[in-house]
N, CA, C and O atoms as a GROMACS GRO file, in nm:
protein
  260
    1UNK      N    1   5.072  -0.638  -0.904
    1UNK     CA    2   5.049  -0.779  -0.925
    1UNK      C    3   5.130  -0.833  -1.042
    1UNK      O    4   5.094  -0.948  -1.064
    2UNK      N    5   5.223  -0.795  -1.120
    2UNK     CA    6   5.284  -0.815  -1.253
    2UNK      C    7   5.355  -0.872  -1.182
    2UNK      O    8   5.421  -0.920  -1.274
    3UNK      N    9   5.418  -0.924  -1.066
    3UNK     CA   10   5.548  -1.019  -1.036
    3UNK      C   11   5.430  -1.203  -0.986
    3UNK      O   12   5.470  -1.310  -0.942
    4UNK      N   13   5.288  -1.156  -1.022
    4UNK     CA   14   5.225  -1.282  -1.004
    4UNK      C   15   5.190  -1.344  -1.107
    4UNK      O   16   5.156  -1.463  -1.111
    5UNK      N   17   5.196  -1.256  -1.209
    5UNK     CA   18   5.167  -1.344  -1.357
    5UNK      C   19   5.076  -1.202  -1.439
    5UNK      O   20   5.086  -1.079  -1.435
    6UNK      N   21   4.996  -1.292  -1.503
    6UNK     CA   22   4.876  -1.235  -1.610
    6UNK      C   23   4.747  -1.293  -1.515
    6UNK      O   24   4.749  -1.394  -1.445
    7UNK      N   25   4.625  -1.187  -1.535
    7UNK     CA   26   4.558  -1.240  -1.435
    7UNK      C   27   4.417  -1.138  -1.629
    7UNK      O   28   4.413  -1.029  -1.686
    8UNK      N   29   4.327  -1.300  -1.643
    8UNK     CA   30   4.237  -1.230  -1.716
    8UNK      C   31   4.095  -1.238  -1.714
    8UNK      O   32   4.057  -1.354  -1.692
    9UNK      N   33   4.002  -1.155  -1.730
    9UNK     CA   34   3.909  -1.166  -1.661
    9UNK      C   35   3.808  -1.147  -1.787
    9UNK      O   36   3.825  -1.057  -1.869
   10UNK      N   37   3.684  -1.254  -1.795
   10UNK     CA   38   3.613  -1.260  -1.877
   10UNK      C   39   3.486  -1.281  -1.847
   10UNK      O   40   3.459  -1.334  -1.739
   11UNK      N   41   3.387  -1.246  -1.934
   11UNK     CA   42   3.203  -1.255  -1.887
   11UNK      C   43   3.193  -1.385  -1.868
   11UNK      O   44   3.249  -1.481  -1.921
   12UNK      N   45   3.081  -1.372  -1.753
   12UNK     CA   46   3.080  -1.538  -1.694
   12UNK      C   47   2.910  -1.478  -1.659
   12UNK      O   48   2.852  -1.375  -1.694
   13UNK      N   49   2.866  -1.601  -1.569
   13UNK     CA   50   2.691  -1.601  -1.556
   13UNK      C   51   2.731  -1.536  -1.409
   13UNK      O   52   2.837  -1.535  -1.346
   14UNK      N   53   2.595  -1.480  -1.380
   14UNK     CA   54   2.597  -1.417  -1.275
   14UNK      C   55   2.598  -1.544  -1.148
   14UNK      O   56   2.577  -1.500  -1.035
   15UNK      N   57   2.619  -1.674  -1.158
   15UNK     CA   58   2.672  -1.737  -1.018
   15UNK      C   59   2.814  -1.755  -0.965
   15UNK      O   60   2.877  -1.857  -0.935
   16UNK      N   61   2.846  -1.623  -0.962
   16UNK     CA   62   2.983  -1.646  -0.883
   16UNK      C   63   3.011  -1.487  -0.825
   16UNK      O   64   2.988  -1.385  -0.890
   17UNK      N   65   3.075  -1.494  -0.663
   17UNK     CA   66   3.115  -1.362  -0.616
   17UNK      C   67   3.175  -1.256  -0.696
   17UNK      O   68   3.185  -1.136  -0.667
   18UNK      N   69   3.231  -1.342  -0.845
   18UNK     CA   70   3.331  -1.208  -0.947
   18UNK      C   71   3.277  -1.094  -0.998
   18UNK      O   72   3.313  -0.978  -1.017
   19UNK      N   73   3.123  -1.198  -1.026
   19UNK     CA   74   3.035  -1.110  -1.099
   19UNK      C   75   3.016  -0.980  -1.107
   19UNK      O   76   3.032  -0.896  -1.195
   20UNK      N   77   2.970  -0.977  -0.978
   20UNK     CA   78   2.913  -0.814  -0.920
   20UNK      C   79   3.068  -0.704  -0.975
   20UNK      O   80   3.060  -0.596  -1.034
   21UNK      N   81   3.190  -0.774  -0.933
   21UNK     CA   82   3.345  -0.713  -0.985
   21UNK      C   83   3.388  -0.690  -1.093
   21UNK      O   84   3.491  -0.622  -1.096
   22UNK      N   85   3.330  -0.735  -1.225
   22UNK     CA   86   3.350  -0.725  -1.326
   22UNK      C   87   3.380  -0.585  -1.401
   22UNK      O   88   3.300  -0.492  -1.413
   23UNK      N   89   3.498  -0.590  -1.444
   23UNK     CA   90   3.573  -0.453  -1.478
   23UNK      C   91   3.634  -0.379  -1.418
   23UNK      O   92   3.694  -0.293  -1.482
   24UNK      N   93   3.643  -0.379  -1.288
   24UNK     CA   94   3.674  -0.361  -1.167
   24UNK      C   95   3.803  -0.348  -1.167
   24UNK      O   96   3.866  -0.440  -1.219
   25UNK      N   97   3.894  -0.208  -1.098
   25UNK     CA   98   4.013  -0.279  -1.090
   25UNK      C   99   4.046  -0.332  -0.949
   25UNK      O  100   3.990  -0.289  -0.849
   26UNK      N  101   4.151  -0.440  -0.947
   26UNK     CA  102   4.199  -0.480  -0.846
   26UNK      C  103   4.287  -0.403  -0.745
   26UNK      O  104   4.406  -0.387  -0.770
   27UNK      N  105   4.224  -0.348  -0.612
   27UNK     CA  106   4.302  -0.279  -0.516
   27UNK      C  107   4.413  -0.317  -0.412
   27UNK      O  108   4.484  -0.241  -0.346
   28UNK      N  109   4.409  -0.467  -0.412
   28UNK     CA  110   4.454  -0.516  -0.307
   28UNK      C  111   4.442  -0.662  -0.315
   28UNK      O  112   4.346  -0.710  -0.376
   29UNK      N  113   4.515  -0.724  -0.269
   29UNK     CA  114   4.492  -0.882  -0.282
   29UNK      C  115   4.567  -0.947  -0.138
   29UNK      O  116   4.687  -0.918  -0.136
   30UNK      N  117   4.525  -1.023  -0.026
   30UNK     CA  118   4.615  -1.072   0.100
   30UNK      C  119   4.558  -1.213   0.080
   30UNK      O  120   4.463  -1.255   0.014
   31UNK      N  121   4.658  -1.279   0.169
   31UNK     CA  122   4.660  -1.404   0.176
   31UNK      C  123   4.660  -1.430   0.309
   31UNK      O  124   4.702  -1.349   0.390
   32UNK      N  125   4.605  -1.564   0.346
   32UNK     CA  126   4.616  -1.601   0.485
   32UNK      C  127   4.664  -1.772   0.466
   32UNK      O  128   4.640  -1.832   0.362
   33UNK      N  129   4.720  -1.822   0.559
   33UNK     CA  130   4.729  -1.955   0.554
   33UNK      C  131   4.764  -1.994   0.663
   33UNK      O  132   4.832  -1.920   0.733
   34UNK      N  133   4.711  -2.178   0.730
   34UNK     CA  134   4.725  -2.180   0.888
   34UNK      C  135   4.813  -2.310   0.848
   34UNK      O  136   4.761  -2.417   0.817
   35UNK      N  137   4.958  -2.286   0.853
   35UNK     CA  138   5.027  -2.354   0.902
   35UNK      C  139   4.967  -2.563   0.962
   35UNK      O  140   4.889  -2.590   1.053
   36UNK      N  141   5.019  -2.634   0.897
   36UNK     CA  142   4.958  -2.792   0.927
   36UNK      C  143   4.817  -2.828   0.909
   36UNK      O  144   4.773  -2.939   0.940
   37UNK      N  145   4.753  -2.743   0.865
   37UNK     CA  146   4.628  -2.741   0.886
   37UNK      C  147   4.528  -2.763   0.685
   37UNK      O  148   4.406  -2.770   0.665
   38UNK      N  149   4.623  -2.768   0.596
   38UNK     CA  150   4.565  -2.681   0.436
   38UNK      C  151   4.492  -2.621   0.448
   38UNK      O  152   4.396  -2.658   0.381
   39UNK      N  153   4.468  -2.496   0.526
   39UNK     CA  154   4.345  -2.416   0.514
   39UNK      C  155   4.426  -2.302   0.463
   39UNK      O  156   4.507  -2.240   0.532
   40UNK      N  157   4.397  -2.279   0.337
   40UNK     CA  158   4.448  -2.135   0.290
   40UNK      C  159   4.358  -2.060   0.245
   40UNK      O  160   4.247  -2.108   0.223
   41UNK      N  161   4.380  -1.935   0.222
   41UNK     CA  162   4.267  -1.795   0.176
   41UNK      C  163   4.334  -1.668   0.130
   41UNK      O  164   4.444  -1.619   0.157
   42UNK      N  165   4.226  -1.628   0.047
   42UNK     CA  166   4.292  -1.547  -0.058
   42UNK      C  167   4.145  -1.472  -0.057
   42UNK      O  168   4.032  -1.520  -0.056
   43UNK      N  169   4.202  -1.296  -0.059
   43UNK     CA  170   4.118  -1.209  -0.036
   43UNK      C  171   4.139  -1.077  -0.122
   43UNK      O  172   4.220  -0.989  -0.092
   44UNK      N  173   4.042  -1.074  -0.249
   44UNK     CA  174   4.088  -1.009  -0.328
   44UNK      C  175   4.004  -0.852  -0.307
   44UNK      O  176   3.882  -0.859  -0.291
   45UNK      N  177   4.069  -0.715  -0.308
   45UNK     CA  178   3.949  -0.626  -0.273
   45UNK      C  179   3.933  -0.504  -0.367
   45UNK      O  180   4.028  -0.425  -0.363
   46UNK      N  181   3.810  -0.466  -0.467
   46UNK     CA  182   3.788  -0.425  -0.558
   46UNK      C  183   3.694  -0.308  -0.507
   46UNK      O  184   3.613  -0.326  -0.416
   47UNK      N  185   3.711  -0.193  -0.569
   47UNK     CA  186   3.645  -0.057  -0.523
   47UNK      C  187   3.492  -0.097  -0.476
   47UNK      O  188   3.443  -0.019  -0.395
   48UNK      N  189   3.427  -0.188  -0.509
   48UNK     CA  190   3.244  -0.205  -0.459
   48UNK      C  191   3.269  -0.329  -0.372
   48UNK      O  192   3.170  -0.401  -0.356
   49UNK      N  193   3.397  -0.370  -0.305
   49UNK     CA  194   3.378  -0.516  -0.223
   49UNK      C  195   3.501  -0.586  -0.222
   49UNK      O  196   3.604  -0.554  -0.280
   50UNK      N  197   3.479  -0.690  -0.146
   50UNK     CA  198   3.559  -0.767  -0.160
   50UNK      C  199   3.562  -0.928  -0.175
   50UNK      O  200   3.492  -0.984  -0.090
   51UNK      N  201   3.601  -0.979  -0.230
   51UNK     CA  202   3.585  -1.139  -0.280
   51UNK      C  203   3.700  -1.248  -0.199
   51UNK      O  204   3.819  -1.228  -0.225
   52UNK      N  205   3.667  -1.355  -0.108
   52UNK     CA  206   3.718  -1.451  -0.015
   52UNK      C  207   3.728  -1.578  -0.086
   52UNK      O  208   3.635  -1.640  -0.138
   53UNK      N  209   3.868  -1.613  -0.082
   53UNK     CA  210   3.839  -1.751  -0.189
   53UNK      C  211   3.936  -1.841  -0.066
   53UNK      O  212   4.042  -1.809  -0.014
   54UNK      N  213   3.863  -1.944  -0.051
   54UNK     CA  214   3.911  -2.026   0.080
   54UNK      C  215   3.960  -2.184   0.030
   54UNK      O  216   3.938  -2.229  -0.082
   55UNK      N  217   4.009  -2.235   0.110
   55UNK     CA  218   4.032  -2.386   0.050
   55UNK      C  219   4.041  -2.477   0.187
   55UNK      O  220   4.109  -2.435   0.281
   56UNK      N  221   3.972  -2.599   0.196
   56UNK     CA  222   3.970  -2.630   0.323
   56UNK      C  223   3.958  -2.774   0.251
   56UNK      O  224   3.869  -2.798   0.170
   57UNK      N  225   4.052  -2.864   0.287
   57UNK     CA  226   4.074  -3.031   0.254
   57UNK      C  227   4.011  -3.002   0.131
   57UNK      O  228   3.894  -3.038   0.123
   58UNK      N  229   4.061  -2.944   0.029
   58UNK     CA  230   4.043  -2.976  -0.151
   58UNK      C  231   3.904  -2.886  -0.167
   58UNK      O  232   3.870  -2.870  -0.284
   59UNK      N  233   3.834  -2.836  -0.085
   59UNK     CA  234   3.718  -2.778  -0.137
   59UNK      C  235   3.745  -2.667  -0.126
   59UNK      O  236   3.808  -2.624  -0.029
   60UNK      N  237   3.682  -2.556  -0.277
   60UNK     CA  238   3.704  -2.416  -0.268
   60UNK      C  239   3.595  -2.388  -0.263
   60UNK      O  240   3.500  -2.450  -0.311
   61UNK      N  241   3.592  -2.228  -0.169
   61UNK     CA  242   3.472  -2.157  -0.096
   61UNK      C  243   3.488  -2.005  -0.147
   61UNK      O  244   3.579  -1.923  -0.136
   62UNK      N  245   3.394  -2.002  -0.193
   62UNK     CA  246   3.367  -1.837  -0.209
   62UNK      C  247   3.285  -1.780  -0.138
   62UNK      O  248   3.186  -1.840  -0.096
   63UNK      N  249   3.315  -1.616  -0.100
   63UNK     CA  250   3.205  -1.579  -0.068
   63UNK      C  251   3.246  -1.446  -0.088
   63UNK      O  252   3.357  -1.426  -0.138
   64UNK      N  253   3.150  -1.326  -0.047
   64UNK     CA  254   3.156  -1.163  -0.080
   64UNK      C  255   3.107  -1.077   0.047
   64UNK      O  256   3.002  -1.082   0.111
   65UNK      N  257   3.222  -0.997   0.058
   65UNK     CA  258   3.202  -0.898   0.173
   65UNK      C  259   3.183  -0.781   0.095
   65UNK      O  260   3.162  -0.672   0.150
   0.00000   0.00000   0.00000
């Protein structure tokens, strides 16, 4: 991931999918995107799970597999 930047990760409240990830290292990261449509997604996957970050007309969606 060093050709995507600095990526930093800090204690936050337990309402968000990161939570449970915390300290975690990052195994994998894919992207999806549908062409005319702004629906893009980003799927980050950490040894206990994985975290879905979606965007659909300006709203972002989380959720945890």
């Amino acid at each position: 991931m060093a050709e995507s930047g600095r990526i930093e990760v800090a204690p936050i409240s337990g309402g968000t999918p990161f939570a449970d990830h915390l300290g975690e290292m990052v195994l994998a990261v894919s992207e999806e995107s549908v062409p005319d449509s702004g629906r893009i997604a980003l799927e980050i996957t950490f040894d206990s799970g994985r975290v879905r970050c979606e965007t659909w007309s300006g709203d972002l969606r989380l959720s945890s597999k």
